[in-house]
C-alpha positions as CSV (number, residue, x, y, z in Angstrom):
1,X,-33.5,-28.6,32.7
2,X,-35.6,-26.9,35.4
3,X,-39.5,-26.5,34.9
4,X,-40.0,-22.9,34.5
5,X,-43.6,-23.3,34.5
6,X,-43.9,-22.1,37.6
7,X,-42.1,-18.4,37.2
8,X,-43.1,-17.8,33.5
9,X,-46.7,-17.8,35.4
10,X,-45.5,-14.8,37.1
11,X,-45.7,-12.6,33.6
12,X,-48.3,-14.4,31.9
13,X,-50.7,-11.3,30.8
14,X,-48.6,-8.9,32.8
15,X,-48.0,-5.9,31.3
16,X,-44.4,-5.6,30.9
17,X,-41.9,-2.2,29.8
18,X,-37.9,-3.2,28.6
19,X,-35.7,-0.6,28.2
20,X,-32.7,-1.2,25.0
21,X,-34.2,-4.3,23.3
22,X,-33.1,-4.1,20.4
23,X,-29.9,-6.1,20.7
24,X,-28.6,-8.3,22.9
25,X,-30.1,-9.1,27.0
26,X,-32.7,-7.0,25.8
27,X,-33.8,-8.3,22.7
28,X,-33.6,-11.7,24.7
29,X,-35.8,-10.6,27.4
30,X,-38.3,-9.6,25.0
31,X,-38.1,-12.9,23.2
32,X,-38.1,-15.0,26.3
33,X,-41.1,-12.6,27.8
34,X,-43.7,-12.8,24.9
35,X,-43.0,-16.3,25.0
36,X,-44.1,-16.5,28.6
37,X,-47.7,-14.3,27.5
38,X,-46.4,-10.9,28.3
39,X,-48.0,-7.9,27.3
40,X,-44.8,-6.0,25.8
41,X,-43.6,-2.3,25.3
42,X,-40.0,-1.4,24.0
43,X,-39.4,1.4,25.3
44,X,-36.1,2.7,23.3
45,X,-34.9,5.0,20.3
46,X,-36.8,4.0,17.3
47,X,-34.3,1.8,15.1
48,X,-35.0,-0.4,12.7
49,X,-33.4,-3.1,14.9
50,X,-36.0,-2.7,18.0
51,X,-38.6,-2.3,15.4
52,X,-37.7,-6.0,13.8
53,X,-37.7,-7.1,17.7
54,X,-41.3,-5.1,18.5
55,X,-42.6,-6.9,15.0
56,X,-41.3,-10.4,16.1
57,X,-42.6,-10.6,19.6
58,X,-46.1,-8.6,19.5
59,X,-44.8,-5.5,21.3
60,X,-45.4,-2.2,21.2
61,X,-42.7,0.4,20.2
62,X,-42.6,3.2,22.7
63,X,-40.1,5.9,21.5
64,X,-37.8,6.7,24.3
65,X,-34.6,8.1,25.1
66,X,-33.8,6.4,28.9
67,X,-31.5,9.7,29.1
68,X,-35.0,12.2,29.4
69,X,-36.6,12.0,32.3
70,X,-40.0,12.9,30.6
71,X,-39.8,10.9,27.8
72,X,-39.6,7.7,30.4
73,X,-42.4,9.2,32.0
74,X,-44.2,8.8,29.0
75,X,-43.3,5.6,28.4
76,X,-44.3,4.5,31.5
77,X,-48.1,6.5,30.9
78,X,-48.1,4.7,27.9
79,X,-48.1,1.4,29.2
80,X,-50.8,2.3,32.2
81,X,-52.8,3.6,29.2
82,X,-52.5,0.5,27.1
83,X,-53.1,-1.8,30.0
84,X,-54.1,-0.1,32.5
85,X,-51.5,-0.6,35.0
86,X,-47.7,-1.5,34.9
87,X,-46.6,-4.8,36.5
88,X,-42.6,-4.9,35.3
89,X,-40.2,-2.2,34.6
90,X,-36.8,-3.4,33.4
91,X,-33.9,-1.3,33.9
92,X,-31.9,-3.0,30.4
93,X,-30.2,0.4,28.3
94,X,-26.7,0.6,28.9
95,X,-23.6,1.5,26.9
96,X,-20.2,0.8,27.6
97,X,-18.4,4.0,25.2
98,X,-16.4,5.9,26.2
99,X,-14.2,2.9,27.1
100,X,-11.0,5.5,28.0
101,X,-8.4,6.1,30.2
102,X,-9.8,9.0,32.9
103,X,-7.4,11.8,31.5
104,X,-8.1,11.1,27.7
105,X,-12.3,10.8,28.3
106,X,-14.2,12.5,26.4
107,X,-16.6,14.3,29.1
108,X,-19.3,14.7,26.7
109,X,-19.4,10.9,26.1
110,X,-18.8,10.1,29.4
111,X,-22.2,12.4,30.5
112,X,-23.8,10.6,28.2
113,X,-22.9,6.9,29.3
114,X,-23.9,8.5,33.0
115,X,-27.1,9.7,31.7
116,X,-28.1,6.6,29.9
117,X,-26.9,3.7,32.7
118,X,-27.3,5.5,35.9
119,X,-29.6,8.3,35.0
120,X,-31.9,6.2,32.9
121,X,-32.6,3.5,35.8
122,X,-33.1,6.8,37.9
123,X,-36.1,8.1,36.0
124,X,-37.4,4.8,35.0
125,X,-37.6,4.0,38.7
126,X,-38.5,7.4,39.5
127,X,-41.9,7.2,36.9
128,X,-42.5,3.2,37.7
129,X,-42.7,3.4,41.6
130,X,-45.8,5.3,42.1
131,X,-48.0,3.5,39.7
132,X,-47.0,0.4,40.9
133,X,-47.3,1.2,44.7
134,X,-51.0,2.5,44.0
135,X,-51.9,-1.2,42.4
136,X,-53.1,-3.6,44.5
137,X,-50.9,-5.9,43.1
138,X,-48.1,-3.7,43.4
139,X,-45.2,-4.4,40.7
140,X,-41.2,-5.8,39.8
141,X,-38.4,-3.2,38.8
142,X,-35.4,-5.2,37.7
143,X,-32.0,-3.4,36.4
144,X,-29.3,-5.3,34.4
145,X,-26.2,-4.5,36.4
146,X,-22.6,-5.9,36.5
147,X,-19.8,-7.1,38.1
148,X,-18.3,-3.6,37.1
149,X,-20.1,-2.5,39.8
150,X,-17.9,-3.9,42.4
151,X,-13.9,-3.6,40.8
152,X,-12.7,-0.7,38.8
153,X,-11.3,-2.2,35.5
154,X,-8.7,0.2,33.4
155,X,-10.7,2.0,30.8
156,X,-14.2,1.2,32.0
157,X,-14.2,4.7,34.7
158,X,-18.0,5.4,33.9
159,X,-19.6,2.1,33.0
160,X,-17.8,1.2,36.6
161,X,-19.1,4.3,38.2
162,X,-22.6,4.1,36.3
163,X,-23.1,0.3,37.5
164,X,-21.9,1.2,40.9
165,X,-24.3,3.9,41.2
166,X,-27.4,1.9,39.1
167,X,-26.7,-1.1,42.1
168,X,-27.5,1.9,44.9
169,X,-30.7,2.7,43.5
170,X,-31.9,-0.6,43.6
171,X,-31.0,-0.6,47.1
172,X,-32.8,2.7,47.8
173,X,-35.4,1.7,45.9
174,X,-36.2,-1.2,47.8
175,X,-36.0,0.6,51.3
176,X,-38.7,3.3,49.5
177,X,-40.8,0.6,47.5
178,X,-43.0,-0.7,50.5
179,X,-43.9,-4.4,51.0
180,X,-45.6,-4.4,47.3
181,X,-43.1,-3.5,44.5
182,X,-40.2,-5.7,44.5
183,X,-37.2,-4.5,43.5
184,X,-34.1,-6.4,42.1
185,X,-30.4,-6.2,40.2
186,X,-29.1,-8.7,37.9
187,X,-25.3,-9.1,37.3
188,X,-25.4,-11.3,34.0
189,X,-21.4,-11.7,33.8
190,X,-20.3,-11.2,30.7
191,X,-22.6,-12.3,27.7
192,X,-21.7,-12.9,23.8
193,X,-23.5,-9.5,22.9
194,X,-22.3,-6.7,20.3
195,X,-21.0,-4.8,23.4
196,X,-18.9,-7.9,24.1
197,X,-17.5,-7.8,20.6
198,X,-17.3,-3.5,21.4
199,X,-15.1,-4.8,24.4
200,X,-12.7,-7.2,22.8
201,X,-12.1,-4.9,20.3
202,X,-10.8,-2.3,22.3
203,X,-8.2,-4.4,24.1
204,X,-8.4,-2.7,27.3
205,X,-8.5,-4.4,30.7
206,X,-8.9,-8.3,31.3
207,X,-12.4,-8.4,30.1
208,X,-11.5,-7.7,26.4
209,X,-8.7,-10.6,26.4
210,X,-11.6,-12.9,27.4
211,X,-12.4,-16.3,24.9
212,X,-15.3,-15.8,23.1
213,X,-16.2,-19.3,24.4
214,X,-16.4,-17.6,28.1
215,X,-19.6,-15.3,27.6
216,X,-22.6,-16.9,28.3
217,X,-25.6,-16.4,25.9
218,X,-28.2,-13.4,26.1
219,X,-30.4,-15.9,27.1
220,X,-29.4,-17.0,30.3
221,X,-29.9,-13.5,31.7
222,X,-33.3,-13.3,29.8
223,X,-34.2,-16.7,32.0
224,X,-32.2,-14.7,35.1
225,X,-34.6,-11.9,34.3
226,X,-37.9,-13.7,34.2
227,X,-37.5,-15.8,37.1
228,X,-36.5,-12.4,39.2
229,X,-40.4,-11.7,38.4
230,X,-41.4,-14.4,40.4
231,X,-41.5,-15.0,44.5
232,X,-39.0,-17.5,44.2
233,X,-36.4,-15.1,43.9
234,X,-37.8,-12.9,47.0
235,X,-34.3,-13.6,49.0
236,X,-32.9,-11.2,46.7
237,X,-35.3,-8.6,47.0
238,X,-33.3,-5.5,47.2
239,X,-30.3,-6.9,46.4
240,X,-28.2,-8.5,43.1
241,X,-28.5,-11.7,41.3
242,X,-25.3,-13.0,40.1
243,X,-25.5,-14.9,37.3
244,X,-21.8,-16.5,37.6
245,X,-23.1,-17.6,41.2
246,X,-22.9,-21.8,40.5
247,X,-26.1,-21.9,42.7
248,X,-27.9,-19.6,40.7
249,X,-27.5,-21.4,37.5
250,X,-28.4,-24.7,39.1
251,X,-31.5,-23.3,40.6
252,X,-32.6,-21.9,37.0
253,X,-31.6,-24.9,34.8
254,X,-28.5,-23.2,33.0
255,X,-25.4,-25.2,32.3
256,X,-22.9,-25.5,29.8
């Protein structure tokens, strides 16, 4: 197994906001994160699921719906005034309902998976930069994409879109950040979550008729995730991290 000494170094006492941990990557993350001496804030709607995951690492709740730009704002302001700055912002709330065919969407739910997956990593970006481009240290945003970005997949016409749309910001992110705030997407593959089991359930598209055997656990993306805070994963500074890359895995100690 790699020595992650090195990259968990990069959080140690950092202070550190996760969007959607209550389940899933993103209770992972937050697991994985307090474990490397992260100063934690959930930012999410309050549930008793993030509140068990906010109790279990040391974190601090932040009510937030990703969906208002304000209320991201706040959650942001919240950190800065807990910590007094914000070192890592990560891009994690997602849904993948409406999975539909285009003509039998409901538009309502569909605004809504666009507000929450594109939207959200729009105002959390849109609230992080500034605070972190006036620290000296400057600061990490990292989204949780997918390989939906890339290939339209029957059903999936906003997660794809949303995804698609979440990798662009990263990439006009970067070209606004300056030198000091790093900006980086992660495409986890697919990963034994509850959306996974939302997915097979469905039975749309290839992904759905997927083993269970072939997700990878939430953990490997929480590794992904804290090693993207470190300089060691510079090269992709601006760009995606694929976690099905053979390379990747190798480099970060995950194997079957």
């Amino acid at each position: 197994m790699q020595d992650t000494t090195s990259w968990a170094k990069a959080v140690a006492g950092k202070a550190v906001l996760i969007t959607g941990a209550s389940r899933g990557i993103g209770a992972a993350t937050a697991r994985r994160f307090a474990e490397a001496g992260a100063n934690l804030g959930l930012a999410g709607r309050p549930s008793a699921a993030l509140q068990a995951v906010a109790d279990a690492v040391g974190a601090t709740l932040i009510p937030c719906d990703v969906a208002d730009a304000g209320q991201v704002a706040a959650a942001v302001q919240t950190m800065v005034r807990m910590h007094g700055r914000l070192d890592v912002l990560i891009n994690n709330a997602g849904v993948i309902e409406p999975i539909a065919l285009l003509t039998r969407a409901d538009p309502d739910a569909w605004g809504r998976q666009i507000d929450v997956n594109l939207k959200g990593v729009f105002h959390g970006m849109r609230a992080a930069l500034p605070v972190m481009q006036a620290q000296a240290e400057g600061g990490t945003i990292l989204t949780v994409g997918s390989g939906a970005a890339y290939n339209p997949l029957e059903g999936w016409s906003g997660y794809c879109a949303s995804k698609a749309g979440a990798m662009m910001l990263t990439k006009a992110a970067h070209l606004e950040a300056g030198r000091r705030v790093r900006v980086l997407s992660l495409s986890p593959g697919t990963v034994a979550t509850d959306m996974q089991r939302a997915i097979k359930g469905s039975g749309v598209n290839p992904v759905s008729q997927l083993d269970w055997a072939a997700h990878v656990p939430p953990e490997w993306p929480a590794e992904a995730l804290l090693w993207m805070c470190s300089p060691d994963a510079d090269d992709f500074r601006g760009a995606e991290v694929a976690l099905r890359d053979e390379a990747i895995r190798e480099r970060l100690g995950l194997g079957r």
